[in-house]
C-alpha positions in Angstrom: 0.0 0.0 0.0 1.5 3.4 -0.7 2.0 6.1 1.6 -1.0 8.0 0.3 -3.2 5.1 0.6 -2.0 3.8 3.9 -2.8 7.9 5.4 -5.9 7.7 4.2 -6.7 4.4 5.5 -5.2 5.3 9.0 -6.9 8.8 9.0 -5.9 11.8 10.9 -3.6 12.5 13.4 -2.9 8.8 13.9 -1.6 7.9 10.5 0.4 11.2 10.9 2.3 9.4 14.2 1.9 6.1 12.4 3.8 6.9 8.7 7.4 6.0 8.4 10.0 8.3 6.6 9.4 11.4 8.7 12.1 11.4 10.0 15.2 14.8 9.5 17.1 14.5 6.8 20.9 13.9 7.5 22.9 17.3 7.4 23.6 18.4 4.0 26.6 20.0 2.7 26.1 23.1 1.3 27.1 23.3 -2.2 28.6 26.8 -3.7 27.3 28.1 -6.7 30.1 31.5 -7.2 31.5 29.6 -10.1 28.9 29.9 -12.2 27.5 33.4 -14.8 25.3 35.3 -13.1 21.7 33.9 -13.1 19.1 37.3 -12.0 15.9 36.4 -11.5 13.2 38.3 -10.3 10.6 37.0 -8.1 7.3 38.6 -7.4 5.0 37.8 -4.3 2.4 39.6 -2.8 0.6 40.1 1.1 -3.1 39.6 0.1 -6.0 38.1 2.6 -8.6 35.9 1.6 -11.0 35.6 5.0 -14.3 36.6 4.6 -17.0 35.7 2.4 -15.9 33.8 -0.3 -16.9 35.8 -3.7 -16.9 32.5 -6.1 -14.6 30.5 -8.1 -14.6 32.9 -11.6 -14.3 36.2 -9.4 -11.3 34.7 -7.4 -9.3 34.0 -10.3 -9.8 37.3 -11.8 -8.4 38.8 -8.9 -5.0 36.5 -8.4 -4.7 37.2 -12.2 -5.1 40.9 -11.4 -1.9 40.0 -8.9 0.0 38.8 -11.5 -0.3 41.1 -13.6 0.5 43.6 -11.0 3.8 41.8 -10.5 4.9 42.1 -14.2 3.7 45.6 -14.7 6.1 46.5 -11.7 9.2 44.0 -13.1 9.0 46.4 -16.4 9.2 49.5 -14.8 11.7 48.6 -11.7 14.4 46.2 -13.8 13.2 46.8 -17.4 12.3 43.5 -18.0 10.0 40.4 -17.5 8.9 38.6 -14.4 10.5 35.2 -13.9 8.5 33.8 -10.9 5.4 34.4 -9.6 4.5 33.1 -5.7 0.6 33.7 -4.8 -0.3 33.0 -1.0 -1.5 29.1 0.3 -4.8 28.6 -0.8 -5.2 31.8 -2.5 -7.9 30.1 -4.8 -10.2 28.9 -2.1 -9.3 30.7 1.3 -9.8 28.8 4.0 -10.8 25.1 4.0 -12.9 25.1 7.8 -13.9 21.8 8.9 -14.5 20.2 5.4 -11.5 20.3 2.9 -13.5 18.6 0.2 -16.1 21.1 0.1 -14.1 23.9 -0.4 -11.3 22.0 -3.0 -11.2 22.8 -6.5 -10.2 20.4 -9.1 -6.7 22.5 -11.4 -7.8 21.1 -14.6 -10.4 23.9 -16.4 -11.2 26.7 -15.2 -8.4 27.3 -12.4 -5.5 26.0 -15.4 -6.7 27.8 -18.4 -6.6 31.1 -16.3 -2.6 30.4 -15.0 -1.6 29.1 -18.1 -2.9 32.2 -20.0 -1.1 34.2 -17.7 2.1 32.2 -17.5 2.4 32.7 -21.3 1.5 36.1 -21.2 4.2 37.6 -18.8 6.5 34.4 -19.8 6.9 33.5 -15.8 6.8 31.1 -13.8 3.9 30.9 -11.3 3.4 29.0 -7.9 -0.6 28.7 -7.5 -1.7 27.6 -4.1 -5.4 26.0 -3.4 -7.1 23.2 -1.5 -6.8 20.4 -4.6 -9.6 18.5 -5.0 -8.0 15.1 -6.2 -11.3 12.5 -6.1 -14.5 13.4 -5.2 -15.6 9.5 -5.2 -12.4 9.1 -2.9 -13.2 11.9 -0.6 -9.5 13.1 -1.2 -8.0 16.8 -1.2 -5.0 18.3 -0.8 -3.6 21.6 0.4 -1.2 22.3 -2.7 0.8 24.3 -5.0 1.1 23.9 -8.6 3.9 25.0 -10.2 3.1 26.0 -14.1 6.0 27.1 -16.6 7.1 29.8 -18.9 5.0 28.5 -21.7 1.9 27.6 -19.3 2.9 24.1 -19.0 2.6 21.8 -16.0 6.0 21.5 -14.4 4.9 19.9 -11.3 2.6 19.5 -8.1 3.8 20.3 -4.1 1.7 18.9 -1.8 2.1 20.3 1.6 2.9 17.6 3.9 3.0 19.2 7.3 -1.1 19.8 7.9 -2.1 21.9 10.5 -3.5 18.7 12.9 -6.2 19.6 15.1 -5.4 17.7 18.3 -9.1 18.0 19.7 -11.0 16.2 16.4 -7.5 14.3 15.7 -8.0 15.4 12.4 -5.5 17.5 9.5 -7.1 20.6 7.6 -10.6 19.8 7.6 -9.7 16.0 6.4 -7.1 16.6 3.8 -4.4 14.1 2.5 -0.7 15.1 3.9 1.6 14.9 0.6 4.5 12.6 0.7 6.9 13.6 -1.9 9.1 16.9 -1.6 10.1 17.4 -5.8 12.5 20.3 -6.9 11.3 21.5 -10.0 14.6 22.4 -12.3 13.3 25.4 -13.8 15.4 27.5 -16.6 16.9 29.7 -13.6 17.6 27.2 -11.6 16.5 24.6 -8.8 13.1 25.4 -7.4 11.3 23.7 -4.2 8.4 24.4 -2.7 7.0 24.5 1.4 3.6 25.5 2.6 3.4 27.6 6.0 2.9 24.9 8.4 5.9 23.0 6.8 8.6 25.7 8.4 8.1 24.5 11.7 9.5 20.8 10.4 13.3 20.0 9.7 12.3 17.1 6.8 11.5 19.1 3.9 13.9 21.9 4.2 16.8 19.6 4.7 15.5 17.1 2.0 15.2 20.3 -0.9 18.3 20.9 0.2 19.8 17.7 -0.2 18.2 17.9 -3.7 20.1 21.2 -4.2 16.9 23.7 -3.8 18.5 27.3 -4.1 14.9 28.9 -3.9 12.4 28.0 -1.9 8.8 29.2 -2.6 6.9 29.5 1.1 2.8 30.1 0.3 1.6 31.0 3.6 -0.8 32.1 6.0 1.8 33.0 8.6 3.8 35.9 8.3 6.7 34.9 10.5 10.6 36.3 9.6 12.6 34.6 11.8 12.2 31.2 11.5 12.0 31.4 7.6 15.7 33.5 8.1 17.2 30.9 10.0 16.1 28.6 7.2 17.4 30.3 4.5 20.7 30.5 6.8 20.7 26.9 7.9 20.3 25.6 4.2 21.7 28.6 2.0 19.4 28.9 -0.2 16.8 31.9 -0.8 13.2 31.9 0.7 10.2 33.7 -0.9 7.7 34.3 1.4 4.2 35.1 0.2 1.3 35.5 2.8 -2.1 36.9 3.9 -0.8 39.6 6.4 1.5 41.6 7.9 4.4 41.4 5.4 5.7 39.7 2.8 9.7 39.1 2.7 12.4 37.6 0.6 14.9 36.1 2.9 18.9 35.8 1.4 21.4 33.1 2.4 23.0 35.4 4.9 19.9 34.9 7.1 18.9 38.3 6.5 15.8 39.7 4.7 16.7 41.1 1.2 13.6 42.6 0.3 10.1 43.2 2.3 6.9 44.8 2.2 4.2 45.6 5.2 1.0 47.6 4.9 -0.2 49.4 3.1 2.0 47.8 0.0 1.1 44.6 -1.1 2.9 43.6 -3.9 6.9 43.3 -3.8 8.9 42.1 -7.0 12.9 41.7 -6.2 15.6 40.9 -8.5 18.4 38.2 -6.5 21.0 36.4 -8.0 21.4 32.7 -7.9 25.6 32.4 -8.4 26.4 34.4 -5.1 29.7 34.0 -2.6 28.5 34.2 1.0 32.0 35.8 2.6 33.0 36.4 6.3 34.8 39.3 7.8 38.4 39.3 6.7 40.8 42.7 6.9 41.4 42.0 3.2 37.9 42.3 2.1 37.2 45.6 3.6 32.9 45.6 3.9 33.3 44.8 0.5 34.7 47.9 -0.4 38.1 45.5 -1.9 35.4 44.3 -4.6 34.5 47.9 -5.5 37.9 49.3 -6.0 39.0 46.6 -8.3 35.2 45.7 -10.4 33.6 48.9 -10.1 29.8 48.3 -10.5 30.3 44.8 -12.0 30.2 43.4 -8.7 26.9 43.8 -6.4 26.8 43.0 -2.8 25.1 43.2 0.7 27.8 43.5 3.7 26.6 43.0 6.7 28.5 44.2 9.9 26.4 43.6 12.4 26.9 39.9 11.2 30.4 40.0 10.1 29.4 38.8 6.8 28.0 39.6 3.2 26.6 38.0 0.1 28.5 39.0 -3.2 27.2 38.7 -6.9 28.8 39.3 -10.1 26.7 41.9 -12.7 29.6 41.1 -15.9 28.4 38.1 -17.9 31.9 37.3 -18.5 33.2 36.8 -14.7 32.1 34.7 -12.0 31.5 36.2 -8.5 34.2 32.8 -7.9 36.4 34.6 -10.1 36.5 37.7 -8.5 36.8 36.3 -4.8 40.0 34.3 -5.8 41.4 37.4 -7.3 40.9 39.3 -4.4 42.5 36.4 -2.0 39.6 35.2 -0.4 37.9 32.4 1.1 34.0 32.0 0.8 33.0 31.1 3.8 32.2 27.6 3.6 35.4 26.7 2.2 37.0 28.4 5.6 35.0 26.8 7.8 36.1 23.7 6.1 39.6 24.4 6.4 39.1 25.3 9.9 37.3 22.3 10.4 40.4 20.3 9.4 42.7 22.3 11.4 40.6 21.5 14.3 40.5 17.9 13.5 44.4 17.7 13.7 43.9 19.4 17.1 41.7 17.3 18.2 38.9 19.7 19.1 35.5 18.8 18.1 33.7 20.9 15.0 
């Protein structure tokens, strides 16, 4: 019996403490991705509630289209060019699922796709659409999920969130919905994209597994609009975490830990432009803040120095040199690689790392 089938079966809360394969990940070794051209992308992701009365299926999709299209119109005018990913909030298309999931689920093929895909071909992004997914209506199955659809409005793939919101007095997850059991990363055309849906931060499994699987941006639909725990995240695995949610802000968090970009009231959209090839570099008397990359690149180099962290995140803007490149010119370590080499130095010491 699959995993899906045996949840089901079990029901609830108790298949939840019942299922194998929940258990963390082992650690991962962060992998460094300075050696490679520069790969911009720029993310839009919006702070948009969706309690009250529910307006229908046809006006709900006008208005997360309206979102989208929001988010491109502001990717022309800030950077001069298209949007590349688009992250709407969990469940954007059906708001809240109450006590019954199934009632309130919505199957993606018609209506739901055929909006998305026209809009995925028209701003030539990609877009993360959140809903309660109604899988079988003779199987009484739905899903809290988030389909991913592609440049050209194709399918590229299907997240659903395994961490439910359980509610300990009816044992039951989400108003009867199905947990998901696989964590894909979706290789997209600027790079390695995974997916985690707000109750899912507070559980190591899926962020260490996307990172195992090399995730460098994570896509976080939520209803909570916590920063810290999604920064220590993005620190803990290195990778990027777009956060897009139904109040109170919505926040782009960097592999430093820190928050790159963020909105709060009364804004509500935020598009952002990162780079994928990045050097994350500690403090060193050689690198100056960062001001050693400026004397010898100029504006070719961008970066964010930290000192209130003793660190920074450094990216190359010249097609034809790495941010790797430029770090080993200068006589620097990223900071992995150090702690590696201290790691060793340590070992011969005999002091634990």
């Amino acid at each position: 019996m699959d995993r899906r089938k045996f949840l089901t079966t079990m029901g609830g809360l108790a298949a939840l403490e019942a299922a194998p394969g929940l258990a963390a990940s082992p650690e991962v070794r962060v992998r460094s991705t300075s050696n490679g051209p520069p790969r911009k992308v720029i993310v839009g992701t919006v702070m948009q509630a969706f309690w009250g009365e529910y307006p229908g299926l046809q006006i709900r999709l006008e208005q997360l289209a309206g979102i989208v299209d929001r988010m491109a119109a502001q990717a022309g005018k800030k950077y001069g060019r298209s949007l590349d990913l688009a992250v709407l909030p969990e469940t954007a298309i059906t708001g809240e699922a109450g006590e019954d999931a199934l009632a309130h689920a919505v199957p993606f093929p018609g209506q739901v796709q055929d909006v998305f895909t026209r809009k995925a071909r028209e701003h030539r992004c990609y877009i993360v659409v959140p809903t309660y997914l109604l899988e079988s209506k003779e199987k009484k199955l739905s899903s809290n999920a988030a389909i991913l659809i592609g440049r050209k409005g194709e399918v590229v793939g299907t997240y659903r969130k395994m961490h439910l919101v359980v509610s300990l007095d009816r044992r039951t997850m989400e108003g009867g919905s199905t947990p998901g059991d696989v964590l894909p990363v979706f290789h997209c055309d600027f790079g390695k994209l995974g997916i985690q849906i707000c109750y899912d931060m507070e559980f190591d499994h899926g962020w260490s597994e996307l990172a195992r699987q090399g995730a460098e941006l994570i896509a976080w639909p939520t209803q909570s609009p916590q920063t810290a725990h999604p920064a220590f995240r993005a620190m803990q695995q290195r990778c990027y975490i777009v956060s897009s949610t139904w109040r109170h802000n919505a926040s782009i968090f960097e592999p430093t830990g820190k928050i790159a970009a963020q909105i709060t009231p009364p804004q509500s959209i935020l598009v952002h432009e990162l780079d994928l090839s990045y050097a994350l570099l500690p403090w060193s008397s050689k690198l100056q803040k960062g001001d050693a990359f400026r004397e010898v690149y100029g504006d070719k180099v961008g970066f964010r120095y930290y000192e209130d962290e003793d660190c920074g995140i450094f990216w190359s803007n010249d097609p034809q040199n790495t941010v790797g490149e430029m770090v080993r010119s200068i006589g620097l370590l990223e900071m992995e690689e150090e702690l590696a080499r201290v790691r060793q130095f340590y070992r011969k010491a005999g002091v634990p790392s």
